[in-house]
SERO-4910 file (N, C-alpha, C, O; in steps of 0.05 Angstrom, whole numbers):
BEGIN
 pado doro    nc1    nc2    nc3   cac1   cac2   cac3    cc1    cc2    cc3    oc1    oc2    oc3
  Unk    A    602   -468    840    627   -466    826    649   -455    844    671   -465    847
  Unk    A    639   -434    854    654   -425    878    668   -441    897    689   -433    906
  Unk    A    657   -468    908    657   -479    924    683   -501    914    704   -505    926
  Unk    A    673   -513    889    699   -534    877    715   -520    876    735   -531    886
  Unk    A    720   -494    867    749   -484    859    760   -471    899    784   -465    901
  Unk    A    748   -468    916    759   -465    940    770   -493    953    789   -495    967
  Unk    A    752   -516    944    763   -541    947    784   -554    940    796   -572    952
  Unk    A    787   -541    913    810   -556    897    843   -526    898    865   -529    889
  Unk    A    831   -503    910    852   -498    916    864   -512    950    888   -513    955
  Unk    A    848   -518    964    854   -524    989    871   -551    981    893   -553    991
  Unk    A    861   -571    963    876   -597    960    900   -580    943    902   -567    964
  Unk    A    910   -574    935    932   -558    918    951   -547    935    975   -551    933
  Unk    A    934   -530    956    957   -520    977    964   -547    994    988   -552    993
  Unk    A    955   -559   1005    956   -580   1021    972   -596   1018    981   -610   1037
  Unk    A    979   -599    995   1001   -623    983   1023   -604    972   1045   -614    976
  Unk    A   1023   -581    961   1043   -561    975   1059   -551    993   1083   -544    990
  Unk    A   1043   -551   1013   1049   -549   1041   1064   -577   1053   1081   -575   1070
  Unk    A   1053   -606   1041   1066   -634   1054   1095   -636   1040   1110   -649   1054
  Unk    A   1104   -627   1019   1121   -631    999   1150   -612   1011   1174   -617   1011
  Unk    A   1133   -590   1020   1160   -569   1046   1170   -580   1062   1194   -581   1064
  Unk    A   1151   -591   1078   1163   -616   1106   1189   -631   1102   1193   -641   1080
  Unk    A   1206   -633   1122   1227   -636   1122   1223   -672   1127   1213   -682   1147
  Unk    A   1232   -684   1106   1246   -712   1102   1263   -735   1125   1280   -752   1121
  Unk    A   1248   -722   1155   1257   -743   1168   1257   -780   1166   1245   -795   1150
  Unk    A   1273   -787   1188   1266   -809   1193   1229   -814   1197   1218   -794   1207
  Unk    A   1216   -831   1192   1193   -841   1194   1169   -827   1182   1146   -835   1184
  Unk    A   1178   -800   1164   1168   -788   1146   1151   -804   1134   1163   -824   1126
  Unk    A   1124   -804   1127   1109   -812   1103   1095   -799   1092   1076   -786   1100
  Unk    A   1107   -805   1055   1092   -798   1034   1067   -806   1028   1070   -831   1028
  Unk    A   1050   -803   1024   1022   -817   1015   1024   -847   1035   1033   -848   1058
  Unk    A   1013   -870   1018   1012   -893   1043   1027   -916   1035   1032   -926   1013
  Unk    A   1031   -923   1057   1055   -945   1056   1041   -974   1076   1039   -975   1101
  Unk    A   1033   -992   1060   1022  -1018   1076   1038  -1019   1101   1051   -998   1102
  Unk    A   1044  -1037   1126   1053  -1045   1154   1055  -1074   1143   1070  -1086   1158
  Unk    A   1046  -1088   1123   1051  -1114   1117   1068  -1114   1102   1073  -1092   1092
  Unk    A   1086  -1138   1095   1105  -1145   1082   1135  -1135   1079   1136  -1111   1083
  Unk    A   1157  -1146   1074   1178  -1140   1077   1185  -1132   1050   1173  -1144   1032
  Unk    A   1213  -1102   1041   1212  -1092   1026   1242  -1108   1016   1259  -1117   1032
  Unk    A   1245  -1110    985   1265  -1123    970   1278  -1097    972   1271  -1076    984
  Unk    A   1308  -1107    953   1324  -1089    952   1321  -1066    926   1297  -1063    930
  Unk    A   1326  -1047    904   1323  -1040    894   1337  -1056    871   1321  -1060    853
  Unk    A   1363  -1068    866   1379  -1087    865   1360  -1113    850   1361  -1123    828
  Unk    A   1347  -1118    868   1331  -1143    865   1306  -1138    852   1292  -1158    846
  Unk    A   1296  -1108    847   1277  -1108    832   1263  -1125    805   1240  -1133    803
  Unk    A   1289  -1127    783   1283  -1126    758   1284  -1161    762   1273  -1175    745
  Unk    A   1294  -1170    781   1295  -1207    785   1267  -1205    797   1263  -1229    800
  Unk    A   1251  -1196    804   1230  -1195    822   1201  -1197    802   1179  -1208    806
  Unk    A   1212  -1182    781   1181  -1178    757   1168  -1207    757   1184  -1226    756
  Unk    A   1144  -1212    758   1140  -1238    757   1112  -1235    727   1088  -1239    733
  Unk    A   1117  -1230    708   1097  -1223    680   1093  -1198    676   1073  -1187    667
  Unk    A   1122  -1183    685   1134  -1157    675   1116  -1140    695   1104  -1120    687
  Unk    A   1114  -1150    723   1103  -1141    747   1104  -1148    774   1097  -1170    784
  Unk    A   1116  -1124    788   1118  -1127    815   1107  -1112    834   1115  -1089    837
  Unk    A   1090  -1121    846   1072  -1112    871   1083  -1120    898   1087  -1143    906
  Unk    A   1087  -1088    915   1102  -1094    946   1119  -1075    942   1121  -1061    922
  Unk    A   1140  -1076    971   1153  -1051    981   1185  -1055    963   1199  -1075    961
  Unk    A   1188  -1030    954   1224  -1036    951   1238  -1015    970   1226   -994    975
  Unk    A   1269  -1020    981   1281  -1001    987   1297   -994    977   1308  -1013    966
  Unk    A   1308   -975    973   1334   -958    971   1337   -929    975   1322   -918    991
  Unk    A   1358   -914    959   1379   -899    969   1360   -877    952   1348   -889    934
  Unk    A   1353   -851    953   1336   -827    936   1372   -820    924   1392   -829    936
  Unk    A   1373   -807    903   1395   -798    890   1383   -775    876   1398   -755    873
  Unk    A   1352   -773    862   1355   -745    851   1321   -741    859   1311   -760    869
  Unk    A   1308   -721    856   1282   -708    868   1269   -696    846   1287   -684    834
  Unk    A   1246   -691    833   1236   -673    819   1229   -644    836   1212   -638    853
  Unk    A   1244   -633    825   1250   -601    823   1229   -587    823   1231   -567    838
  Unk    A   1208   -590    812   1183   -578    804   1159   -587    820   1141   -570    825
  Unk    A   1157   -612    830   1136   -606    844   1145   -636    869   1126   -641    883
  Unk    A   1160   -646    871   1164   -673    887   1148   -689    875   1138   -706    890
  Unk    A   1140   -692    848   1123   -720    848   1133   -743    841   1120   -763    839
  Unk    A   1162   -739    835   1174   -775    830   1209   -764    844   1217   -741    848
  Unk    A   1223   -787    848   1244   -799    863   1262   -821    841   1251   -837    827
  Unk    A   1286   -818    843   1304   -844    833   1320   -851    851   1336   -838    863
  Unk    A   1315   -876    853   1334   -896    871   1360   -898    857   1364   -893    833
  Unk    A   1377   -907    876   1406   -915    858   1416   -940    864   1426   -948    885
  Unk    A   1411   -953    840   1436   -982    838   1456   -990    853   1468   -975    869
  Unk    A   1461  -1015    850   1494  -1017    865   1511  -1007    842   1534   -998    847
  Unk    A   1502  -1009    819   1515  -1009    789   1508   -982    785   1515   -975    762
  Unk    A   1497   -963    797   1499   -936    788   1474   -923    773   1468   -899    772
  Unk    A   1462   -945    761   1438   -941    748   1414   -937    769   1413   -948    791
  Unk    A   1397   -921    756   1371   -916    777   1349   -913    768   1347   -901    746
  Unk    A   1327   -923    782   1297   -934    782   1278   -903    781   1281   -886    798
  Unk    A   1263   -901    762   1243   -884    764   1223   -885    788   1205   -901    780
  Unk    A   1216   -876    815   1192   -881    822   1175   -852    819   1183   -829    822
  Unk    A   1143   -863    812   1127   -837    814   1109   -838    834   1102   -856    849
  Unk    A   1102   -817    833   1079   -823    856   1052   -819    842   1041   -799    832
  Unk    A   1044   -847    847   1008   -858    832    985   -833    828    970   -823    845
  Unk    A    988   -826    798    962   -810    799    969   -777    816    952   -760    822
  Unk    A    999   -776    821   1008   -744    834    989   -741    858    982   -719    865
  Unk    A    978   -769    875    961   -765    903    985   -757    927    978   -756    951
  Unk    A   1010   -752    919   1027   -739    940   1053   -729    935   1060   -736    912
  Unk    A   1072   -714    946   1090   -699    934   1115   -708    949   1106   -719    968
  Unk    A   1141   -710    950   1161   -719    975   1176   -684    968   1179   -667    950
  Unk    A   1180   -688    990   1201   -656    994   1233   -657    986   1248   -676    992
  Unk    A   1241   -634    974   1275   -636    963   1288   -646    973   1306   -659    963
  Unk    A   1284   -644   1008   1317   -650   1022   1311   -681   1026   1321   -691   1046
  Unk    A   1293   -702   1005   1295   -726   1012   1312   -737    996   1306   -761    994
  Unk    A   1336   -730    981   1355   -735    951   1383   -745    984   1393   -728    999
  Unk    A   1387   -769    986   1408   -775   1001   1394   -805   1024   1407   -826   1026
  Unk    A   1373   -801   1034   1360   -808   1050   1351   -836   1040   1345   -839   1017
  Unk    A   1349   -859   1057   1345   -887   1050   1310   -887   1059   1301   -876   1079
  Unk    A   1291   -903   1035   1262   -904   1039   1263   -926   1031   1281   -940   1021
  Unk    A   1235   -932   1037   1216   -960   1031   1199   -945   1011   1195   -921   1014
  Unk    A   1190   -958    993   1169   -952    965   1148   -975    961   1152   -996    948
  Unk    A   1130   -970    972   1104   -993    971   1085   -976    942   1074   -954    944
  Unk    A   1086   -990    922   1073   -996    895   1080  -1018    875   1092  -1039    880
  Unk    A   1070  -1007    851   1076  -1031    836   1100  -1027    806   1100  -1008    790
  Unk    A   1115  -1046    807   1133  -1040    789   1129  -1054    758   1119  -1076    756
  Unk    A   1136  -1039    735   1129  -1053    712   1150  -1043    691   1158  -1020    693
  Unk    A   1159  -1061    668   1181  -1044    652   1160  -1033    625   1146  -1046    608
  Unk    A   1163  -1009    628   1150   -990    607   1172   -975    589   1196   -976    592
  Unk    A   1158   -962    570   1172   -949    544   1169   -917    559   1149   -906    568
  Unk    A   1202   -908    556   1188   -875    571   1203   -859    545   1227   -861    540
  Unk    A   1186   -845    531   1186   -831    502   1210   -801    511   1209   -790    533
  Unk    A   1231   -794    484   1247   -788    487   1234   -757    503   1248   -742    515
  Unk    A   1207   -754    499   1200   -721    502   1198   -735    530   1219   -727    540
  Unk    A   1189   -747    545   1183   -750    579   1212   -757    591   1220   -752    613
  Unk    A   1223   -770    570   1249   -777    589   1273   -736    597   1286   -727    616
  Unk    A   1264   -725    567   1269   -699    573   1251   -684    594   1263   -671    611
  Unk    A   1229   -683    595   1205   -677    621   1223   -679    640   1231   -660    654
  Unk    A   1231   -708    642   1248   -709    675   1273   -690    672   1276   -671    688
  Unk    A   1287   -693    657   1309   -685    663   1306   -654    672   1319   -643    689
  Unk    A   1290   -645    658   1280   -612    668   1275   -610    687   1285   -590    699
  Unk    A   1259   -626    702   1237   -621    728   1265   -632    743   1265   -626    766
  Unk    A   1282   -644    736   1311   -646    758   1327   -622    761   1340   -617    782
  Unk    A   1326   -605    740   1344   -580    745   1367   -585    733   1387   -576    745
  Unk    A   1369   -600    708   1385   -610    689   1388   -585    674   1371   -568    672
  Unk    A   1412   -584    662   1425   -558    642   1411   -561    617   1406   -585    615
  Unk    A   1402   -547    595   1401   -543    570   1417   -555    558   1407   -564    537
  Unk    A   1446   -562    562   1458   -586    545   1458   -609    550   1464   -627    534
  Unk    A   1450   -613    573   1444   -644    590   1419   -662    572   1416   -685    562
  Unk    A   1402   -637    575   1382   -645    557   1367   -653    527   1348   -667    519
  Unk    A   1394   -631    512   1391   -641    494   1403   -662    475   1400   -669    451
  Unk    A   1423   -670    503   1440   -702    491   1417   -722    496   1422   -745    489
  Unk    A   1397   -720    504   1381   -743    513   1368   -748    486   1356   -729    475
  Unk    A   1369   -769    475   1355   -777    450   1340   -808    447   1353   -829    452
  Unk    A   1310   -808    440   1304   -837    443   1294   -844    462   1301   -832    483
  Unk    A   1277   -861    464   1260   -883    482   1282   -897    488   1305   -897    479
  Unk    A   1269   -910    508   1283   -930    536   1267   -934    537   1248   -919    533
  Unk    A   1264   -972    545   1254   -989    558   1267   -991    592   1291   -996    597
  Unk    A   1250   -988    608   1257   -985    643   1235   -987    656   1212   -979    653
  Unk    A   1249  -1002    673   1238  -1016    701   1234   -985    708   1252   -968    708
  Unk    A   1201   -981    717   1190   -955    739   1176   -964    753   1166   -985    745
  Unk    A   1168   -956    777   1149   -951    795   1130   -933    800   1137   -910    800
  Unk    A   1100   -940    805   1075   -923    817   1072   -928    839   1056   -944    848
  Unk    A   1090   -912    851   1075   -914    880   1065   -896    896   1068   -872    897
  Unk    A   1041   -926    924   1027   -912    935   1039   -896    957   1027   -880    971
  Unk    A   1059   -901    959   1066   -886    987   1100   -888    988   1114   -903    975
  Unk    A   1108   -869   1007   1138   -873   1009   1146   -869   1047   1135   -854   1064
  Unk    A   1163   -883   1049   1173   -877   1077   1202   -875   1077   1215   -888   1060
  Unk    A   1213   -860   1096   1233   -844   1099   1243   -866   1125   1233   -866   1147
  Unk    A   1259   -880   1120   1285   -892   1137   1297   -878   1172   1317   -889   1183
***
């Protein structure tokens, strides 16, 4: 018993510790294939092919989860922005990546995100108490699971 819980604090610190690291160029989050070329963020939602897209997208990071790095939003040309998470919390991206242009290799799908998770995020962004509680209602939105992220 001793042994899992020294294990599972070591994976705990570890991805702790990756999430500090500073957001350079060629930075990678969890894994990112070497095959295929990445669409635009833009071109995502033209991309779904049976409300699914598998492969790399790029764009622009605009906000970070606050709480632990486990998801990222891209930003639109139109201003609007893409949920990505990272699959199953197997990796964390660090704060100072909110500015920085990446590639996102996973899979994209339009899901229902319930008014209590869509508030989840807004907290774990460092959103105000009134920010939050204008948020009312489900959304249907294009998100991402992905396996990996790379830093531009």
């Amino acid at each position: 018993m001793k042994i899992l819980l020294l294990i599972a604090g070591a994976v705990v610190f570890s991805i702790a510790v990756k999430a500090q690291e500073a957001a350079v160029s060629g930075a990678v989050y969890g894994k990112v294939k070497d095959k295929g070329e990445a669409i635009s963020i833009d071109d995502l939602a033209s991309a779904l092919k049976e409300n699914k897209y598998e492969g790399k997208v790029s764009g622009k990071v605009v906000e970070v989860c606050q709480a632990m790095g486990c998801w990222i939003k891209l930003q639109k040309a139109d201003g609007s922005t893409i949920l990505i998470r990272s699959k199953e919390h197997s990796f964390t991206m660090p704060k100072d990546i909110v500015g920085k242009e990446v590639v996102v290799d996973g899979e994209a799908s339009v899901k229902e995100v319930t008014e209590k998770m869509r508030k989840h995020y807004a907290q774990d962004a460092g959103k105000s108490k009134e920010e939050i509680a204008k948020i009312k209602g489900a959304t249907r939105e294009v998100t991402v699971m992905a396996n990996g992220v790379k830093v531009m």
